[in-house]
LOZAGU-401520 format. One record per residue (C-alpha): residue number from 0; x, y, z; residue in three letters; chain. Coordinates in Angstrom, 2 decimals, decimal comma, padded with zeros to 5 digits, m for minus. Example, Ala and Ser with C-alpha at 12.3 -4.5 7.8 and 13.67 -1.06 7.14 Angstrom:
+------+---------+---------+---------+------+-------+
! resi !       X !       Y !       Z ! resn ! chain !
+------+---------+---------+---------+------+-------+
!    0 !  012,30 ! m004,50 !  007,80 !  ala !     A !
!    1 !  013,67 ! m001,06 !  007,14 !  ser !     A !
+------+---------+---------+---------+------+-------+
This chain:
+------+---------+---------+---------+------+-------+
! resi !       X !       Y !       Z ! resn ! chain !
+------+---------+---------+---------+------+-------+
!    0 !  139,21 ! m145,03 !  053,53 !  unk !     A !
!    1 !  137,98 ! m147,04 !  050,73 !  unk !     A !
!    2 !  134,63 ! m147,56 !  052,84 !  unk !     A !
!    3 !  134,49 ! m143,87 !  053,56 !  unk !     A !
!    4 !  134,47 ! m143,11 !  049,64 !  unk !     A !
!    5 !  132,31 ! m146,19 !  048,64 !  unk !     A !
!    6 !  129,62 ! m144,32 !  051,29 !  unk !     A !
!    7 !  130,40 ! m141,35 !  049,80 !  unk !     A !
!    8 !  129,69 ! m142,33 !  046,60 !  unk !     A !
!    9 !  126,69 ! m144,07 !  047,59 !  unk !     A !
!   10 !  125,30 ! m140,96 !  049,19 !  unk !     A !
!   11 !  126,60 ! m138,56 !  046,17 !  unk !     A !
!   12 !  123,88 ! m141,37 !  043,62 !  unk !     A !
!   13 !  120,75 ! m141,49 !  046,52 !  unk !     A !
!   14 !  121,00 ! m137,63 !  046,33 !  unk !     A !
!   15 !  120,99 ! m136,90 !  042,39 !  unk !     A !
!   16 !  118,39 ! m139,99 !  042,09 !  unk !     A !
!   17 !  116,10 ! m137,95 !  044,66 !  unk !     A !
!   18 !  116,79 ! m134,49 !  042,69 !  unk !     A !
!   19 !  115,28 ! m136,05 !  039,81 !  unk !     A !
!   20 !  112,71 ! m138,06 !  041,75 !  unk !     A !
!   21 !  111,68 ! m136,14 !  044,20 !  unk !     A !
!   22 !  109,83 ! m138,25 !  046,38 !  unk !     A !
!   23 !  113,68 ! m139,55 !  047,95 !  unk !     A !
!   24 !  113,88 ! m137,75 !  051,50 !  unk !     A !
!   25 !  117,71 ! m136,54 !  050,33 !  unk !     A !
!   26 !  118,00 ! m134,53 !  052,95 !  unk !     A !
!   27 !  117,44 ! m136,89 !  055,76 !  unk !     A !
!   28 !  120,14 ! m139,36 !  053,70 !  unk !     A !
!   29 !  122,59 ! m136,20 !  053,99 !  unk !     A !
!   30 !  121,35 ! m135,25 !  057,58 !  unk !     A !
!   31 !  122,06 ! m139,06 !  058,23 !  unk !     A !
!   32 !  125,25 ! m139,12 !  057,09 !  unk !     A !
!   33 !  126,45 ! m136,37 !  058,44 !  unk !     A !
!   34 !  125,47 ! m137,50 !  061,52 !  unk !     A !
!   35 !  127,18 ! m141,06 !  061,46 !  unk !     A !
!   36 !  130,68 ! m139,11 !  060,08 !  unk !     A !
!   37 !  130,70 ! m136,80 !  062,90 !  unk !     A !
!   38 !  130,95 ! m139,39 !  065,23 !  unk !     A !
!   39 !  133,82 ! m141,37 !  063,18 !  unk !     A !
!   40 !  135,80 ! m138,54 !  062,04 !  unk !     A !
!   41 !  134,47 ! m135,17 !  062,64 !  unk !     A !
!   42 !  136,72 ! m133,97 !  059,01 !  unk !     A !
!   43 !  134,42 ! m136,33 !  057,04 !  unk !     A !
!   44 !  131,11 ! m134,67 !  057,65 !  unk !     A !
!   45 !  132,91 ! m131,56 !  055,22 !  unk !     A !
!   46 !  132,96 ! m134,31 !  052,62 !  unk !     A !
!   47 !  129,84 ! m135,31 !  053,32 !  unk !     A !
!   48 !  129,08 ! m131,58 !  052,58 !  unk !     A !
!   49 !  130,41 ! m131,62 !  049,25 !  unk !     A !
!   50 !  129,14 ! m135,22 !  048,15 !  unk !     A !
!   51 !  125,36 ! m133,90 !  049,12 !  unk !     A !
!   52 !  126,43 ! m130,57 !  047,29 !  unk !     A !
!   53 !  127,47 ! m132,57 !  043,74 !  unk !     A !
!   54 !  124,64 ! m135,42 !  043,85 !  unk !     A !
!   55 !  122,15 ! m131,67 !  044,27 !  unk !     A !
!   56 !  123,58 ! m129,95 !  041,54 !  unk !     A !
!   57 !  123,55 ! m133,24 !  038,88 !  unk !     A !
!   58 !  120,27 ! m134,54 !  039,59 !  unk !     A !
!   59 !  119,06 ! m130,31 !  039,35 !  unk !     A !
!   60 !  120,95 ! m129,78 !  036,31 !  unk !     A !
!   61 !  119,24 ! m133,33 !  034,83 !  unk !     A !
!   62 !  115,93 ! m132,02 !  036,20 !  unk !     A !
!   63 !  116,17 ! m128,55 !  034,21 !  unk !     A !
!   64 !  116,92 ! m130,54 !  031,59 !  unk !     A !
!   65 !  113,72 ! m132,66 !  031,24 !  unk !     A !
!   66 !  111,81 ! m129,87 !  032,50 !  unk !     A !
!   67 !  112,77 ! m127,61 !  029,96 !  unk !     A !
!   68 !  112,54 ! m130,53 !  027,05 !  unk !     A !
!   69 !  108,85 ! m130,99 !  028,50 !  unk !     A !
!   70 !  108,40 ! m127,23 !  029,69 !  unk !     A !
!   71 !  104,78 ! m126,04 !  029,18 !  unk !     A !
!   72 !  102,99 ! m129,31 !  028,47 !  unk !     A !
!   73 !  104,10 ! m130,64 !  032,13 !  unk !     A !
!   74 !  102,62 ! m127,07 !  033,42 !  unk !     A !
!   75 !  099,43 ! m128,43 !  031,33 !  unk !     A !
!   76 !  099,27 ! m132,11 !  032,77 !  unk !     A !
!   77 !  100,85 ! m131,80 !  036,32 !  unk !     A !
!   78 !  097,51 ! m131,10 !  038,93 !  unk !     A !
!   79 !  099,53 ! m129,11 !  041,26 !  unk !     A !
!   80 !  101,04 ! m126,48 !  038,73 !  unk !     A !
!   81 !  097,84 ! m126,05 !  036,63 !  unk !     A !
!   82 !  097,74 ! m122,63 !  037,81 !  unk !     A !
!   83 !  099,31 ! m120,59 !  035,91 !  unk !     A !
!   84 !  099,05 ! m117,71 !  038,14 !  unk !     A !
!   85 !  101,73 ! m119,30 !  040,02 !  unk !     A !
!   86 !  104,42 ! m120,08 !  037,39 !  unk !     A !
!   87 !  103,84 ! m116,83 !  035,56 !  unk !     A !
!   88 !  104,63 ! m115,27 !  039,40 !  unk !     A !
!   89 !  107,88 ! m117,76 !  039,29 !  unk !     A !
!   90 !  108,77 ! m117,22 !  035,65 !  unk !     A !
!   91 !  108,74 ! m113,67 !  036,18 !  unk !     A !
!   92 !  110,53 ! m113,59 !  039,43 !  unk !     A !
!   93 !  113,56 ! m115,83 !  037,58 !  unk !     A !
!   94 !  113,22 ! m113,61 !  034,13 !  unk !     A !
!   95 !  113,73 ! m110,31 !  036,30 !  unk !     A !
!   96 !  117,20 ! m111,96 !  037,96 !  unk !     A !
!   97 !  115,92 ! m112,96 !  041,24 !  unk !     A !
!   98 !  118,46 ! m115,97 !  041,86 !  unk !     A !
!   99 !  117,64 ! m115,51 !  045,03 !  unk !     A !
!  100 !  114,17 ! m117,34 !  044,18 !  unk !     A !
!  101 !  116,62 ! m120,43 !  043,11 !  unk !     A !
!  102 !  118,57 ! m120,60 !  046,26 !  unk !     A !
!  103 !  114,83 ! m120,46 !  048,39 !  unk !     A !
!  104 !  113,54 ! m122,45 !  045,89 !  unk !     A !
!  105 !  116,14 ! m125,84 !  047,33 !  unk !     A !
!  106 !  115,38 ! m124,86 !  050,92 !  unk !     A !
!  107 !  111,60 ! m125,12 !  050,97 !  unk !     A !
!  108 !  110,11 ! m128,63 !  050,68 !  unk !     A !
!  109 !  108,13 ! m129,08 !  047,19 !  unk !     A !
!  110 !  109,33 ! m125,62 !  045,82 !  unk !     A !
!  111 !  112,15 ! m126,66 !  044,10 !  unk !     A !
!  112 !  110,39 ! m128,84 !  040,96 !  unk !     A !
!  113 !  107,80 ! m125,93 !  040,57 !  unk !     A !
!  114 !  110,63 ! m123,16 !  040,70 !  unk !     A !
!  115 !  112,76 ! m125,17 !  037,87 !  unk !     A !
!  116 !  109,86 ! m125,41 !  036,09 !  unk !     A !
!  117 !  108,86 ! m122,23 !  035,91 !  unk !     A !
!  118 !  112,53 ! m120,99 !  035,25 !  unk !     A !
!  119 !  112,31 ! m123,44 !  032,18 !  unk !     A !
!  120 !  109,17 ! m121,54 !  031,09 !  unk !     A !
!  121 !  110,67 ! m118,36 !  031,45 !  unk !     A !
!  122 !  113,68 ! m119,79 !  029,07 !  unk !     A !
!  123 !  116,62 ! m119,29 !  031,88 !  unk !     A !
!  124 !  119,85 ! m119,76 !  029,64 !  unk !     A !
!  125 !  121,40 ! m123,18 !  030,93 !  unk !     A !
!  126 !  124,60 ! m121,51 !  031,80 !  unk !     A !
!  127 !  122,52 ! m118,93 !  034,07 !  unk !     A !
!  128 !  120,87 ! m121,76 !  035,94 !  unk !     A !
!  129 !  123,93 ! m123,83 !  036,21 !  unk !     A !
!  130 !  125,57 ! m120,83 !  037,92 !  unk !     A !
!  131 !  122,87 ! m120,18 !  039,67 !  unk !     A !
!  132 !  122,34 ! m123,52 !  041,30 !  unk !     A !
!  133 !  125,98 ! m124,29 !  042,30 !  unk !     A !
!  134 !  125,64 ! m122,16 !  045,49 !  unk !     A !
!  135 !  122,26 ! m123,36 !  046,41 !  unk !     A !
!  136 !  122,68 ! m126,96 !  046,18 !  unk !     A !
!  137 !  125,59 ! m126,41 !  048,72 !  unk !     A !
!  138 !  123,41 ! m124,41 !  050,94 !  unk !     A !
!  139 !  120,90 ! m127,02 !  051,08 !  unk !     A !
!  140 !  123,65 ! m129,46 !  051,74 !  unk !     A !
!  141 !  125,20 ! m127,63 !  054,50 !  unk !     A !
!  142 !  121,52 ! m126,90 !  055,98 !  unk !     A !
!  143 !  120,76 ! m130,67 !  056,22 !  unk !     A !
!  144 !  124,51 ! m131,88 !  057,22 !  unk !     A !
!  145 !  124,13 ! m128,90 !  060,06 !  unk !     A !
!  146 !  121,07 ! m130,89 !  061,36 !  unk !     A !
!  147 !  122,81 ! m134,02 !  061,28 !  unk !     A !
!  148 !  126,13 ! m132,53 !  063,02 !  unk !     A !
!  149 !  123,21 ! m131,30 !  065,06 !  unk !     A !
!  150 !  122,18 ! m135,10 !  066,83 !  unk !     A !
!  151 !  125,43 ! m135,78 !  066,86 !  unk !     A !
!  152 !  126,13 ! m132,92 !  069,47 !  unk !     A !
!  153 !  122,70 ! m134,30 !  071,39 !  unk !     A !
!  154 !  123,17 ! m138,17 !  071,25 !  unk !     A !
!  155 !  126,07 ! m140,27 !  072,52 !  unk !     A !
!  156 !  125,57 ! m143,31 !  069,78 !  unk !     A !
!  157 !  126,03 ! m142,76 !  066,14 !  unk !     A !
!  158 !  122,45 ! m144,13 !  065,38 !  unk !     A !
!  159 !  120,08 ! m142,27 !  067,88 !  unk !     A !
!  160 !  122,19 ! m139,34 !  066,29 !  unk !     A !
!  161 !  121,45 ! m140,91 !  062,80 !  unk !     A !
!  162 !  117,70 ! m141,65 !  063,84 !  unk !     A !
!  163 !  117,20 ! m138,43 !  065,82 !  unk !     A !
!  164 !  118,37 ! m136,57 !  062,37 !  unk !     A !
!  165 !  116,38 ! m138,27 !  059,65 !  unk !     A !
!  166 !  113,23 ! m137,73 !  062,04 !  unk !     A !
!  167 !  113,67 ! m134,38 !  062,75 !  unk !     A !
!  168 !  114,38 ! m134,15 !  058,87 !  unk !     A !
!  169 !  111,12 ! m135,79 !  058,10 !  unk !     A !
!  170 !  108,97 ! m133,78 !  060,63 !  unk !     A !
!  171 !  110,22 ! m130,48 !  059,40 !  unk !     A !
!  172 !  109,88 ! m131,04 !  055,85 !  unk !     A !
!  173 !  106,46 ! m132,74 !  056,23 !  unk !     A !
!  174 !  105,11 ! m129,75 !  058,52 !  unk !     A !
!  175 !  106,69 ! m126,94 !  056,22 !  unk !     A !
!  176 !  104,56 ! m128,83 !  053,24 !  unk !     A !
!  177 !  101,66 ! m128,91 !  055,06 !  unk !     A !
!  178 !  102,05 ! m125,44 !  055,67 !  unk !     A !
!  179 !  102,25 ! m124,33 !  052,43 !  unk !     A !
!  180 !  099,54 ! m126,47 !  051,11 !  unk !     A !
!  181 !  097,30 ! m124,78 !  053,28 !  unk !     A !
!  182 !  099,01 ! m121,58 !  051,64 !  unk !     A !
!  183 !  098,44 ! m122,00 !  048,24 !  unk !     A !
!  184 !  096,93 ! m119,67 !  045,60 !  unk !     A !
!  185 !  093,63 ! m120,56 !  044,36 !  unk !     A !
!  186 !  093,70 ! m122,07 !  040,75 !  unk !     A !
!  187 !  093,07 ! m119,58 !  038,11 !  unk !     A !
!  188 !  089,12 ! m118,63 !  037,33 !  unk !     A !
!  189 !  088,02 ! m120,82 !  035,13 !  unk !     A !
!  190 !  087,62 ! m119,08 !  031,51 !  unk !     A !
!  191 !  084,17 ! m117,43 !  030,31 !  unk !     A !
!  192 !  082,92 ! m118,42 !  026,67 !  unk !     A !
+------+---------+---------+---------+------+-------+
């Protein structure tokens, strides 16, 4: 048992180090997990559930944070977000209520940093987001843990589930990105004198 929670633990820290570093594949790590626990003890992968659904929320709640401290001079220096076409869209989505755009926002590979910004920008009260994020970061959690429980179902050994998970992970999130890279709104015009 003390194993179980040391893992746990372990798993709850790579997950709210990757919310506030995004370049961590935290999905695959819960996708992973999930996949070893259901082949120990199928009970554990709900923990695994909830220890992906805290590390989420922190390492959010610590991004908002700095991204509201920072808010429009990272829209200024960050390459990616120097259109402002496409925060005012976010900003205004979040200031009109769409939570919804929060909960999408953790599903879709390199939305979530712009969407936080953006909500940031807009001035989302902390208690809104907080509320706001609680249900998404255990969506995303039970999204990835579902594609770990996933391999498990398909492979007979805990790591070609394990494997089979953090691949399929990785291939998914990498295709969805290049997807919407190829998708993006042109950077605004550039001003006249």
């Amino acid at each position: 048992m003390t194993a179980t929670l040391g893992a746990l633990g372990s798993l709850i820290l790579v997950v709210l180090f990757g919310s506030v570093v995004p370049v961590v594949p935290t999905g695959a790590a819960v996708s992973g997990a999930a996949a070893l626990a259901a082949h120990q003890h199928p009970v554990t992968v709900v923990l695994v559930v909830i220890a992906g659904a805290i590390g989420a929320y922190v390492g959010d709640l610590a991004t908002y944070g700095m991204l509201g401290w920072g808010g429009e001079r990272v829209v200024r220096r960050l390459p990616g977000l120097r259109g402002r076409q496409r925060v005012g869209l976010v900003s205004g989505r979040v200031r009109e209520g769409h939570v919804s755009t929060l909960l999408v926002s953790r599903l879709i590979p390199g939305g979530r940093v712009p969407v936080l910004l953006a909500a940031a920008v807009a001035g989302l009260a902390w208690r809104r987001f907080a509320v706001a994020n609680a249900p998404a970061s255990l969506l995303w959690s039970v999204l990835y843990a579902s594609i770990g429980v996933l391999g498990r179902a398909v492979f007979p050994e805990p790591w070609q589930s394990v494997v089979a998970a953090v691949l399929l992970v990785v291939l998914v999130t990498q295709g969805l990105s290049w997807l919407s890279r190829r998708r993006r709104l042109p950077d605004d015009p550039p001003a006249s004198p």
